[in-house]
N, C-alpha and C positions, 0 to 999 in steps of 0.2 A: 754638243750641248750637255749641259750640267744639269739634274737633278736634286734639287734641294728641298726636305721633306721637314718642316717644322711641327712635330710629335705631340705639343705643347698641348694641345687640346684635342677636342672631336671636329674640331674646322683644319685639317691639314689642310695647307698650302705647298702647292708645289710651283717652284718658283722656276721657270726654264730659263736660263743665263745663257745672252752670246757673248761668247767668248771670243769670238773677232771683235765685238766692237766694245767688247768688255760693261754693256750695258744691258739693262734690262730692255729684251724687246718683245716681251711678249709673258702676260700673267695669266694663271690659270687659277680660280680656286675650286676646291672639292670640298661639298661640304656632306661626308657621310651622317646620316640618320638612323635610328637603331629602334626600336620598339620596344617596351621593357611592362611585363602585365606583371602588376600585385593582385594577386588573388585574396579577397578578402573570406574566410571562412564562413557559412552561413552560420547565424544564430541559434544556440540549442532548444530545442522543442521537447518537451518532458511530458509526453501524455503517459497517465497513471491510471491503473486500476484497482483502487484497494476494496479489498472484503476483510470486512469484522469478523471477529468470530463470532459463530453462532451464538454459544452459549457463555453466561458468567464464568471467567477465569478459563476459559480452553485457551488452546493454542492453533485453532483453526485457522486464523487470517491469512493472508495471501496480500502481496505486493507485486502485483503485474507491471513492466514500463516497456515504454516505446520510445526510443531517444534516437533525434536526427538534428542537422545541424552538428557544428565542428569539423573536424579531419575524419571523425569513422572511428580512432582507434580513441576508444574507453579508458578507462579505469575507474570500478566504481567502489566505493567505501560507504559503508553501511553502519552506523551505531543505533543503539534502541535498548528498549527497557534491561533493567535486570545485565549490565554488562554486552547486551547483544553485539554483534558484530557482523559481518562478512565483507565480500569482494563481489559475490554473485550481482548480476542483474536483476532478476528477481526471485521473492522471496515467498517461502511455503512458510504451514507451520508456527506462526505468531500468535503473543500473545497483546489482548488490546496494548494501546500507547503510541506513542509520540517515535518516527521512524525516521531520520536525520540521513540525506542520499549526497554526497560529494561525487563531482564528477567530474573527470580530468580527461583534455585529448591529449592527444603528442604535439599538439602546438602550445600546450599551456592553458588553456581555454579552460574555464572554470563551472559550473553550476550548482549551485545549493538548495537542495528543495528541503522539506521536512513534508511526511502525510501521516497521519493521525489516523490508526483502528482505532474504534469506539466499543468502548466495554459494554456489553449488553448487563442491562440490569438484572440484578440474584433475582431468579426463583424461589420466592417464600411463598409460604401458604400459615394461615394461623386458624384456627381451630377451636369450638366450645363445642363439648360431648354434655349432653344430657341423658341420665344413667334413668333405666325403668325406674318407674315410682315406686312398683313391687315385684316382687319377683313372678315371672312369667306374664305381665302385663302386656310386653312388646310396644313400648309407648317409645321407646329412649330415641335418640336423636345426634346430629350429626352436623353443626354446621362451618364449614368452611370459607373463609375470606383470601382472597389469592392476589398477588401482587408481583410484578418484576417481568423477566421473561420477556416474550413476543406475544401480545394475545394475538387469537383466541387461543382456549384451552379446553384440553379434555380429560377426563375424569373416568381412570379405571379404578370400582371398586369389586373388592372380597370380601366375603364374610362366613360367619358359620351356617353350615347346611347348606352349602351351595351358591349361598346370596352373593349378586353382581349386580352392580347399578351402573350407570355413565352419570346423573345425576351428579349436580356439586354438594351439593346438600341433600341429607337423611332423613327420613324420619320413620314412626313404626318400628324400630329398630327394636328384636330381640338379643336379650345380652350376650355380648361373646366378642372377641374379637375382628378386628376389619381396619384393612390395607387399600390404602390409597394410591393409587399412581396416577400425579397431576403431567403432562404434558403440553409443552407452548406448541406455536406454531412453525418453530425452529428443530422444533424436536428435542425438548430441552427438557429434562424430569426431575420431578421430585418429588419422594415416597413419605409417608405419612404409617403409623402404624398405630391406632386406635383400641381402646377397650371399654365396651358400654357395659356398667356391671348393671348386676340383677337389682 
């Protein structure tokens, strides 16, 4: 018997010839199956943890992430205020603004996020000094209006002869100098340097 394998496809036939009677007496076919998985990569998941910075204009912020989903192997690309840049994962050290995250696997696999620090607003404070009426009277005054920051806030004062108040505002004030140190709730300050004349 003769063997006859037609390669042509995934359906090989193998065709058994007799050759005493030079005719087909007898067909077989074979038909191999094969299983073939495409793995589809899961979906990128971008959970983020960003912090502001505390105060107006630092550089406190922080960009925490957690990336799952794609192949595993990263590449992350980082633009942001002021020229910023890096490759890190995550980021210390910021200042508020707008933070642009590229992320690439090794299959190609793309993700673009943007997350945003929030500039905490300036610490101002603005001020009317009312000066004694006459000299050694101890009438003058102190009052303070405050804006920006985290409230609440507190209020270290100095003064001549010892004088310290927490108070926002003054009054009874003998002339002389007095130093203010306003504080948020962030821990954010800003000093004040006073003079009530006589």
């Amino acid at each position: 018997q003769k063997v006859i394998v037609d390669p042509s496809s995934k359906e090989e036939t193998l065709q058994i010839l007799n050759q005493s009677k030079d005719r087909y007496e007898n067909f077989h076919k074979v038909i191999y199956t094969e299983d073939i998985f495409l793995f589809q990569p899961e979906t990128f998941v971008l959970l983020s943890n960003a912090v502001s910075p505390n105060c107006f204009g630092e550089n406190t912020g922080s960009i925490d992430i957690t990336l799952t989903g794609g192949d595993g192997n990263y590449n992350f690309t980082w633009t942001g205020p002021n020229g910023f840049g890096s490759n890190a994962e995550d980021l210390t050290n910021l200042v508020a603004g707008d933070y642009v995250l590229n992320v690439t696997d090794g299959g190609g696999c793309v993700l673009d996020e943007t997350i945003t620090l929030l500039e905490t607003p300036e610490l101002v404070a603005t001020f009317v000094v009312n000066d004694e009426s006459c000299f050694g009277d101890e009438n003058g005054s102190i009052d303070i209006d405050v804006s920006g920051g985290t409230p609440n806030y507190t209020f270290t004062w100095t003064g001549p002869n010892g004088f310290t108040s927490s108070d926002e505002d003054l009054s009874s004030l003998e002339a002389g100098n007095y130093d203010l140190i306003i504080e948020d709730l962030n821990g954010c300050s800003f000093e004040l340097n006073l003079s009530v004349l006589p």
